[in-house]
C-alpha positions, -999 to +999 in steps of 0.1 A: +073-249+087+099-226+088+097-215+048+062-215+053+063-187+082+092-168+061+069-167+032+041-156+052+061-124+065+075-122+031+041-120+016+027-096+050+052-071+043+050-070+001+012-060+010+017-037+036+042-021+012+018-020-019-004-005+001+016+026+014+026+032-024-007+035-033-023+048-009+009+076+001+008+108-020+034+106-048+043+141-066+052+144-105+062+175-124+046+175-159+029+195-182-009+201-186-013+190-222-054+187-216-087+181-199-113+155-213-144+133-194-152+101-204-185+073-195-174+045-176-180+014-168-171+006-132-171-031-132-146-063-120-112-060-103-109-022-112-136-009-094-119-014-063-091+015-075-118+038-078-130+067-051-166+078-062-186+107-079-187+141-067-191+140-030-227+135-022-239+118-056-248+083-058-223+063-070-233+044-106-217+013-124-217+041-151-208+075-148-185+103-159-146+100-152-130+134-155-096+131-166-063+149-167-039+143-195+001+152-189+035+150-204+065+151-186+100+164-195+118+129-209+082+130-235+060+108-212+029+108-213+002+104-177-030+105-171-046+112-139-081+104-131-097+133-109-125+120-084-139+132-051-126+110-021-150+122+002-145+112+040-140+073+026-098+059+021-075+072+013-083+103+040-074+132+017-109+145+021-111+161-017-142+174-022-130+203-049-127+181-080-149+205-108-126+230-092-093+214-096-109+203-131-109+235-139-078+246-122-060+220-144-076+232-178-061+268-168-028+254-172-029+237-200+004+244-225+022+233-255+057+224-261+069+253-277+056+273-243+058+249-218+035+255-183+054+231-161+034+221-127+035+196-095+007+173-095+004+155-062-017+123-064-020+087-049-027+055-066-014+036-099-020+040-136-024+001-148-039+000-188-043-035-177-065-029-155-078+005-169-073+021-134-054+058-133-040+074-104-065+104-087-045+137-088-055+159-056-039+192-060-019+215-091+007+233-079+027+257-111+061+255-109+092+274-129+103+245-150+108+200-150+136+205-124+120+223-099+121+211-060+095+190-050+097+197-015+103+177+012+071+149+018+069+155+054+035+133+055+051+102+039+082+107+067+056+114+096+027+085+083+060+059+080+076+070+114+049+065+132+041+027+114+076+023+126+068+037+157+038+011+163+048-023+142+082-016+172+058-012+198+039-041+190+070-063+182+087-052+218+053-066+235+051-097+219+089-103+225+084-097+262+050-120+262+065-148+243+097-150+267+074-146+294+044-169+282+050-189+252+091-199+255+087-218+296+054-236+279+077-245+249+105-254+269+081-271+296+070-295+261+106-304+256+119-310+287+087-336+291+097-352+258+130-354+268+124-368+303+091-393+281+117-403+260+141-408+287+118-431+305+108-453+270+147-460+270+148-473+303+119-492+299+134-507+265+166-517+287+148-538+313+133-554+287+165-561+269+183-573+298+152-591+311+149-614+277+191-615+282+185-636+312+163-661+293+196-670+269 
């Protein structure tokens, strides 16, 4: 029982951490190297990684995916997807994606005159699963080693998780001393005291079949 409750929590906190790094805004410095749209299919496993169509449309199994090709400094390429997130998850509330579309093909460069930029986004890239990350704003900066700033909602979102999964571990602390450990120890103590009396019981036996030798 006791692996089997570890592997639980194990497993509890592997998914609760999966799903802050995807669903947390992440920031990369890269360069804009172009702008394309492609049809896709929105089908199986992967359709859960992706937001919807502009804001307002209705959303298709098939439909145009605008995409936002990158390079970074160390010659990496990335490609970010770039989708309206509405008022659904994650709570960014983009509703601006034609115009960061357009934002992005403005600062499109080539290596020999590099336009280096912050692109903040959420979610993974996966050619397994044909699923990109959704980039959610541009941001030019002077060159691959700029500052990314400080990500004050990553350090406010995860304090306050603390903040709660504390609060709720404090309150079930105080209920199980106060509720669950007497019951526990009410269960043994009436073990102890049933198998207490079994052994007495056993001993008048014994010595009552001794008194027949």
């Amino acid at each position: 029982m006791r692996y089997i409750g570890w592997t639980l929590l194990i497993a509890f906190w592997v998914f609760v951490g999966a799903f802050l790094h995807y669903t947390l805004p992440q920031k990369d410095i890269v360069r804009v190297t172009g702008t394309e749209i492609i049809r896709k299919d929105f089908s199986g496993l992967s359709r859960l990684f992706y937001a919807q169509a502009d804001s307002g449309d209705t959303d298709v199994g098939n439909r145009d995916l605008r995409l936002i090709t990158t390079t970074r400094a160390n010659g990496r390429v990335s490609v970010y997807r770039n989708e309206d997130t509405g008022f659904g998850w994650p709570p960014y509330f983009k509703l601006d994606s034609s115009n960061l579309q357009a934002e992005a093909a403005e600062v499109v460069s080539t290596k020999a005159d590099p336009q280096w930029v912050i692109v903040t986004h959420y979610g993974w890239r996966s050619p397994f699963l044909s699923i990109y990350a959704n980039a959610i704003s541009l941001k030019p900066v002077d060159g691959p080693d700029a500052s990314k700033g400080i990500p004050w909602i990553n350090i406010i979102v995860l304090t306050l998780l603390a903040a709660v999964f504390y609060a709720i571990w404090v309150r079930w602390r105080r209920f199980r001393r106060a509720r669950i450990d007497p019951r526990i120890e009410e269960l043994q103590d009436n073990w102890e005291a049933a198998g207490d009396a079994v052994q007495e019981r056993r001993g008048r036996l014994r010595r009552w079949l001794n008194t027949w030798r």
